[in-house]
ZAMARGU-4260 file (C-alpha; in steps of 0.2 Angstrom, whole numbers, plus 5000, padded with zeros to 4 digits):
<rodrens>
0) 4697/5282/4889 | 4702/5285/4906 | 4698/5270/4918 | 4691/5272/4937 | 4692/5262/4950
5) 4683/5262/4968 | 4680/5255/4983 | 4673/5259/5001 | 4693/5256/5005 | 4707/5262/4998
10) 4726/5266/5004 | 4734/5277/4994 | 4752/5274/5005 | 4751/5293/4999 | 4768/5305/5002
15) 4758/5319/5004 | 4739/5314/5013 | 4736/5306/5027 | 4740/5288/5030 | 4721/5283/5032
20) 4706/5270/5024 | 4695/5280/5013 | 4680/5274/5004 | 4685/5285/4986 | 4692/5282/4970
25) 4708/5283/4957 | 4707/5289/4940 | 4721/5281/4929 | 4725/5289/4910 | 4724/5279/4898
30) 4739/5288/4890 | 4751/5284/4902 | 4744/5273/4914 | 4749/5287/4926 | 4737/5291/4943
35) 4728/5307/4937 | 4717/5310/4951 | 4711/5305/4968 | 4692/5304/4971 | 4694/5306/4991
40) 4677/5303/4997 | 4662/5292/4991 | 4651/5311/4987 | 4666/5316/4976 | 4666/5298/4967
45) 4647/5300/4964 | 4650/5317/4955 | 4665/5315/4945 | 4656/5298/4939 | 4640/5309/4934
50) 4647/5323/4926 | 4659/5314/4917 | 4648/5301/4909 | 4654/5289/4896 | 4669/5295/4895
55) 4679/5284/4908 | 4679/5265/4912 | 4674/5260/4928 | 4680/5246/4940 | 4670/5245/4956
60) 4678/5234/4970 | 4664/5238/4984 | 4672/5233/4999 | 4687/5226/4995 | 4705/5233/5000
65) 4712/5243/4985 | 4731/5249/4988 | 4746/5251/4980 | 4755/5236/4968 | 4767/5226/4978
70) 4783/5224/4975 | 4795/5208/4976 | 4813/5214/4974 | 4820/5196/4978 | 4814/5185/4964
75) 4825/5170/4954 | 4817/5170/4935 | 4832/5156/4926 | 4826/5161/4910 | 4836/5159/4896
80) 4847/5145/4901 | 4836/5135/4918 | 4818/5140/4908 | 4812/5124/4911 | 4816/5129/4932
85) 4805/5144/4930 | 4804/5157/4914 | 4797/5174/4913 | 4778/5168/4909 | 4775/5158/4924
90) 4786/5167/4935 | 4774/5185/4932 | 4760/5176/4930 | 4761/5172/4949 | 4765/5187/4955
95) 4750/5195/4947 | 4739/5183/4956 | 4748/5189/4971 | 4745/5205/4969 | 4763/5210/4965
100) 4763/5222/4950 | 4782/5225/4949 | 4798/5212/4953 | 4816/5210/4952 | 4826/5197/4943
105) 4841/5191/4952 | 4856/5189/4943 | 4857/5170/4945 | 4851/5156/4939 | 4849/5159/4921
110) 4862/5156/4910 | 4870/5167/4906 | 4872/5176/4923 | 4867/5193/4921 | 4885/5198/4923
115) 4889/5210/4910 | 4878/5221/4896 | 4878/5207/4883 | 4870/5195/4897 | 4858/5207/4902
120) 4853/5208/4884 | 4849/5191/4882 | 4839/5191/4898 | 4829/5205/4889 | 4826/5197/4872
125) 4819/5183/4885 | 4807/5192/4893 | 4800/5202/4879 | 4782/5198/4876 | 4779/5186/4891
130) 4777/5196/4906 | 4761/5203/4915 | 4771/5214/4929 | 4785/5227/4928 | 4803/5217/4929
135) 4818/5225/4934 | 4835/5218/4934 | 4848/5214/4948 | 4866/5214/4940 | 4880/5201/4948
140) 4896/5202/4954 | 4907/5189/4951 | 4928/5190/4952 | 4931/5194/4933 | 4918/5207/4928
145) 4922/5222/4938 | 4925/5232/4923 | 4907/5229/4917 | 4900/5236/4932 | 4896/5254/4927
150) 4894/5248/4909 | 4877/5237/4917 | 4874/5253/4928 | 4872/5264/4912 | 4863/5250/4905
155) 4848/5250/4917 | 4853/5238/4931 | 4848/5244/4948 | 4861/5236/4958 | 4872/5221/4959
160) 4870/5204/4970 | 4887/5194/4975 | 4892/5177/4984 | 4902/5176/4997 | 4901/5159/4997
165) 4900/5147/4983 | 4883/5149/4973 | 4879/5133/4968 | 4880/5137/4950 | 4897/5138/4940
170) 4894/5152/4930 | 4892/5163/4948 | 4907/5162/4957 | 4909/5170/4975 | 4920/5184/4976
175) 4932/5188/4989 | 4934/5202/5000 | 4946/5211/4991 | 4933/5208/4974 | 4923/5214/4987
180) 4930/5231/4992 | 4938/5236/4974 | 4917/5233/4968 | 4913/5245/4983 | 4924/5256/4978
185) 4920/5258/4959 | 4900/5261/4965 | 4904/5274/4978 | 4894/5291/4972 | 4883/5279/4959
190) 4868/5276/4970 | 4867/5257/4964 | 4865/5243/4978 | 4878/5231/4983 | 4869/5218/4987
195) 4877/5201/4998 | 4872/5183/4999 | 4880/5184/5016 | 4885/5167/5020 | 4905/5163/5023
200) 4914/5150/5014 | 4904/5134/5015 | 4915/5120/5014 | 4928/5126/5026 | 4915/5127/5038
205) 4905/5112/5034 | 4920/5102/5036 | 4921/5108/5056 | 4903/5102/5058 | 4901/5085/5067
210) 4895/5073/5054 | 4877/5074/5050 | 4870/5056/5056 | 4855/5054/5044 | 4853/5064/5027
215) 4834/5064/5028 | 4835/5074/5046 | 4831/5091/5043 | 4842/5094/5057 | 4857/5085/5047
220) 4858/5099/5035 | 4856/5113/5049 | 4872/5108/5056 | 4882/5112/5041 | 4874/5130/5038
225) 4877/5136/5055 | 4871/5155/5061 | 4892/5160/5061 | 4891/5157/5042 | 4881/5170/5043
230) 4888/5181/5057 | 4905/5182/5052 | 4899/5187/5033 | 4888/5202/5038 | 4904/5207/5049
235) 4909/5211/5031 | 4899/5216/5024 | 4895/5229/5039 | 4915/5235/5037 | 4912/5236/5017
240) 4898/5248/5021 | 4906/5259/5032 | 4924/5262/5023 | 4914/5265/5008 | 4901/5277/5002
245) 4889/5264/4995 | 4872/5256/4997 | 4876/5241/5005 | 4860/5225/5007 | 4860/5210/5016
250) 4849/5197/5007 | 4839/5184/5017 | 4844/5187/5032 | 4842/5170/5039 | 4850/5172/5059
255) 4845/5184/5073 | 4860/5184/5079 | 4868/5195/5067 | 4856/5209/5072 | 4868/5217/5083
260) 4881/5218/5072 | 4870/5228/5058 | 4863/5239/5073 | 4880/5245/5076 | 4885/5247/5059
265) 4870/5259/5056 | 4876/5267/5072 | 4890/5272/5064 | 4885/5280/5049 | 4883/5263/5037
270) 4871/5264/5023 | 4865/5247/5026 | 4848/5240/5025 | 4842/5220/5026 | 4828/5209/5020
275) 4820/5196/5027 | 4810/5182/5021 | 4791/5176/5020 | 4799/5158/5026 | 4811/5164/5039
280) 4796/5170/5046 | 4783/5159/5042 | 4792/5144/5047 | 4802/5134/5060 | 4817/5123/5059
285) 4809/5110/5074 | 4793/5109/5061 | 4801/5103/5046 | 4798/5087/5043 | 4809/5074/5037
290) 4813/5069/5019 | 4803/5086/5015 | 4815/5097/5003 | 4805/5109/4999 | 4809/5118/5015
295) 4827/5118/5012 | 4837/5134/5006 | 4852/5143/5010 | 4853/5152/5022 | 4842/5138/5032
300) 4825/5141/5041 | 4832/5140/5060 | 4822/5138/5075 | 4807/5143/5083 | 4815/5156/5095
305) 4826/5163/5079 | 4811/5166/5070 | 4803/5177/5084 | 4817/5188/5087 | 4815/5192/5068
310) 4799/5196/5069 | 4803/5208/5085 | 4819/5217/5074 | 4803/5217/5060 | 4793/5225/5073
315) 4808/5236/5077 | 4812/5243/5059 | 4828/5234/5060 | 4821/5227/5044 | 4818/5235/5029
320) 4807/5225/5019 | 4800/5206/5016 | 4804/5196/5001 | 4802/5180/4994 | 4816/5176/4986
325) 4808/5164/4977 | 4820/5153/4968 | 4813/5137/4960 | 4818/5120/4952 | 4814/5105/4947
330) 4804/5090/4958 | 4820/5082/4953 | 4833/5091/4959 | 4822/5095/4974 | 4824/5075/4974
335) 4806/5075/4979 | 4802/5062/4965 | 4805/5042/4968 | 4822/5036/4968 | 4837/5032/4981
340) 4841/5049/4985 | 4822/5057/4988 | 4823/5067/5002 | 4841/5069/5004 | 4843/5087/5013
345) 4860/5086/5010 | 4861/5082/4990 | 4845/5093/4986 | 4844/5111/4978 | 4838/5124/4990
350) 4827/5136/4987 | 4808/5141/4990 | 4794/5144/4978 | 4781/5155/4987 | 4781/5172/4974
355) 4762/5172/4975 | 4759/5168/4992 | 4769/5183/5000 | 4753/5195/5004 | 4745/5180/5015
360) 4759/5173/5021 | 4765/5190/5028 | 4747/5197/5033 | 4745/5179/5044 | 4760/5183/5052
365) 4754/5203/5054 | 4739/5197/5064 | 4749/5187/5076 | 4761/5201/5081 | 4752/5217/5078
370) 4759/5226/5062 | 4747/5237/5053 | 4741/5239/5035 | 4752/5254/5034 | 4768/5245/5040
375) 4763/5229/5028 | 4761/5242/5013 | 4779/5251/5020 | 4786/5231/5020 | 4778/5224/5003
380) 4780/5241/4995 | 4787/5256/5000 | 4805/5248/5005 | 4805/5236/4990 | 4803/5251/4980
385) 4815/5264/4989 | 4827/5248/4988 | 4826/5247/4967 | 4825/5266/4966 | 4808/5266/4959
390) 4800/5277/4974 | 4797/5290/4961 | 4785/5280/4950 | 4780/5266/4961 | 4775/5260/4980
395) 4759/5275/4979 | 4745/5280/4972 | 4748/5298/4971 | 4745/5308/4956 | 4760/5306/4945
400) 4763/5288/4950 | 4759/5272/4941 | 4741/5267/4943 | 4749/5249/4950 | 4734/5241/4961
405) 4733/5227/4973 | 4714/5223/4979 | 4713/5210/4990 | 4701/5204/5006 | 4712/5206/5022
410) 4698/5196/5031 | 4697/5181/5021 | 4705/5165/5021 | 4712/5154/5009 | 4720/5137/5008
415) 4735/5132/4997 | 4732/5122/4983 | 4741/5119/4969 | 4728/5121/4956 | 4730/5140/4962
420) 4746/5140/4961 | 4753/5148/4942 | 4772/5147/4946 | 4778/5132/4937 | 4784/5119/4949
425) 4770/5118/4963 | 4781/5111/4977 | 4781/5124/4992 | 4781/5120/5009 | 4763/5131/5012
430) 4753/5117/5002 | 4737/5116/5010 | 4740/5128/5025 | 4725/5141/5030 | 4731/5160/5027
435) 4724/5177/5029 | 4722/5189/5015 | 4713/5184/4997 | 4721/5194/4983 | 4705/5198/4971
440) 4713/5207/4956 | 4728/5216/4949 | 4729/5232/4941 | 4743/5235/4931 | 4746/5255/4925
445) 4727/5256/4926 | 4725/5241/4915 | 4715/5226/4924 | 4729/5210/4923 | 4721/5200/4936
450) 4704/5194/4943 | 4701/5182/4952 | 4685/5171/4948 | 4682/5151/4950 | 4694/5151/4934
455) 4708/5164/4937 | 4708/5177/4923 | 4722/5186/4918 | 4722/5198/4903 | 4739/5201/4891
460) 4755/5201/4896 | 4758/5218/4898 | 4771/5221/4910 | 4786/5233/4904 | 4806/5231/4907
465) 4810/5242/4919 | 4829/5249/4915 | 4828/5263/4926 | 4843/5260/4937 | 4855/5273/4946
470) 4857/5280/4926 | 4850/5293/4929 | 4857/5297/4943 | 4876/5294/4936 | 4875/5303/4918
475) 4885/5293/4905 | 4895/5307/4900 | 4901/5311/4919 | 4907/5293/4922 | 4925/5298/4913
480) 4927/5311/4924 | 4925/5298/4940 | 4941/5296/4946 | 4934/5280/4953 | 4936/5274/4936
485) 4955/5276/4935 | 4959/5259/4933 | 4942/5253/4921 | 4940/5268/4910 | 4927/5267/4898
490) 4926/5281/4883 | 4907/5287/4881 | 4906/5279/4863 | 4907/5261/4869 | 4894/5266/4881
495) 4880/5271/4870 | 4884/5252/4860 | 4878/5246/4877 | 4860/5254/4875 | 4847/5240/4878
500) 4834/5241/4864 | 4816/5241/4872
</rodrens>
């Protein structure tokens, strides 16, 4: 039985109509889960409902907002291996209750890494039967698994993130610049991302900071991630984009300053694009208080001037999308539990849990400097989608597409609790902070996964691994015949042993 759904407003983010508020409705299949037909006017919904009585299912969310499933391409699920961090039931839990029906596993911190085919098997065998959203995967880059690279592309990896610094964990080494540019070159033609955690070595550059005076200072830790750890990376990362024919993406951009430097190398012909995130702009370095932890990460929030200039290259379309980059720990290794070194923004993991936060955090902010319901859906959606090369199946409600829903209350408020909270650890720095924008429900493929009611109600964990990828775009039996591959051939057999079984 087919399922509708209505409301008095609906976006479609549609490629083909006009980018306006309708009161209508969406028929979903319930063969596919695929968009059917658009009910573009309240009359219409009326008679379809009428003549097609008792043969549909029908959600009506009277005045609610009811637009495309967001997407979070930036997301750190460190199951296997850091499960008790975060793991794939808690992690899509929360970003069903934030109105996200599709994100994107980074590579890092699960263990394994998702570094080569046999990794990214493991990482599915983990998530099978635990998630309530769509998951794709991130591959990584790391200085010994170059010839892995197209193997993971034909496996279904989208892209592939790198360090250029160290990463924090063992298993994910930063890579060099020559690691760099021979990766760049072996993905020219393949239409996967290169994705850069774009900060330069770290402890070289730590070690020409003056010493921090007091470890419990925000400020302390500041001074040894300075914005040139960041300039001179993207400096890099703008040259490995324009000697090579490659989708080239700057993580988190963190500093303003390095605006001008991406502006040029789009200039130039660079297939570049840059995400930023909910706490670059949410927050300010000059409001962090001390001992606080759960505002660090790297790169750092910086200051309040910083964070306006990002919301003007926002603004500007000189970024592409928002992401969380949600990337959760322990209490303990956040140090925010009792002992001699609580606090210590120098000792303590970074990283910021806010997954199911990102429609409020980002619509507060939209009121504030004037973007627009279409330009949050292009942020939240349309880029995160065009990014994982899922625009032909995600980001609109179009017929063909995936009945993937976000309905939600841009006029009402909410405060941050961590009873409402469903990632594991509840630190976040937006505890108990008034935002704008109440997600209401989920739909996921026309399947309701989300409502939400004094006790939040969640159906099954329906959400499907997405091992899409570039594949399709780089046919298994051309890759041979690239001579890109001169030096990592791989005969066609080995390939089809790196089939993922779904």
């Amino acid at each position: 039985m087919d399922t509708v759904y209505t409301s008095k407003r609906i976006f479609l983010n549609s490629a083909s109509l006009p980018a306006e508020v309708f009161p209508g409705g969406i028929v979903v299949s319930a063969h596919d889960g695929k968009v059917t037909r658009v009910l573009p006017s309240w009359a219409v919904v009326e008679r379809y409902l009428k003549d097609n009585e008792g043969e549909y299912e029908h959600f009506d969310f009277g005045n609610l907002m009811l637009m495309p499933g967001l997407i979070d391409t930036h997301v750190h699920i460190n199951e296997p291996g850091r499960t008790e961090w975060e793991g794939f039931h808690t992690a899509t839990k929360a970003a069903a209750a934030g109105g996200f029906t599709t994100i994107c596993d980074m590579p890092l911190n699960s263990i394994p890494p998702t570094t080569s085919v046999a990794n990214l098997r493991a990482k599915v065998n983990a998530a099978r039967g635990k998630i309530f959203v769509d998951v794709a995967f991130w591959g990584g880059l790391v200085p010994d698994n170059l010839p892995e690279l197209r193997r993971l592309i034909a496996a279904g990896v989208f892209g592939f993130k790198c360090f250029l610094c160290p990463s924090g964990v063992e298993e994910f080494p930063h890579v060099t610049e020559e690691q760099v540019m021979e990766a760049a070159r072996l993905l020219e033609g393949t239409g996967a991302v290169l994705a850069f955690h774009a900060e330069v070595e770290c402890q070289r550059l730590q070690s020409d900071c003056p010493r921090p005076l007091d470890p419990h200072k925000y400020r302390s830790f500041l001074q040894t991630r300075p914005d040139t750890m960041e300039q001179q990376a993207i400096e890099l990362v703008a040259k490995v984009a324009q000697q090579h024919d490659v989708r080239a993406h700057i993580v988190h951009l963190s500093t303003a300053r390095a605006l001008p430097t991406i502006r040029a190398a789009r200039a130039l012909g660079a297939r570049l694009t840059v995400e930023t995130c909910h706490h670059y702009l949410s927050l300010a370095a000059e409001d962090v208080p001390d001992a606080r932890t759960e505002y660090k990460c790297c790169p750092p929030i910086r200051g309040r001037t910083n964070r306006e200039q990002l919301w003007r290259a926002v603004q500007a379309r000189d970024i592409d999308l928002i992401v969380s980059d949600h990337s959760p720990s322990t209490p303990q290794l956040k140090l925010l539990t009792d002992g001699k070194r609580k606090g210590n923004f120098l000792e303590a993991w970074g990283g910021i849990s806010s997954l199911q936060l990102g429609l409020p955090l980002f619509w507060t902010g939209c009121r504030r400097y004037g973007l627009s319901l279409q330009e949050t859906v292009r942020l939240l959606c349309t880029e995160p989608a065009r990014l994982s090369g899922l625009d032909h199946r995600k980001s609109r409600l179009d017929v063909g597409y995936d009945g993937d829903m976000c309905v939600w209350d841009p006029e009402g408020t909410v405060t941050v609790t961590e009873d409402m909270l469903e990632f594991q650890h509840k630190a976040t720095p937006y505890l108990n902070r008034t935002l704008q924008g109440v997600v209401h429900a989920t739909v996921l493929r026309g399947s309701l996964i989300y409502q939400r009611t004094d006790v939040p109600a969640f159906g099954p964990p329906l959400g499907s691994i997405l091992l899409d990828g570039p594949k399709a775009v780089v046919q298994r039996e051309e890759l041979n015949k690239s001579s890109t591959l001169a030096a990592v051939h791989i005969p066609v057999e080995e390939l089809e042993d790196d089939d993922i079984d779904l």
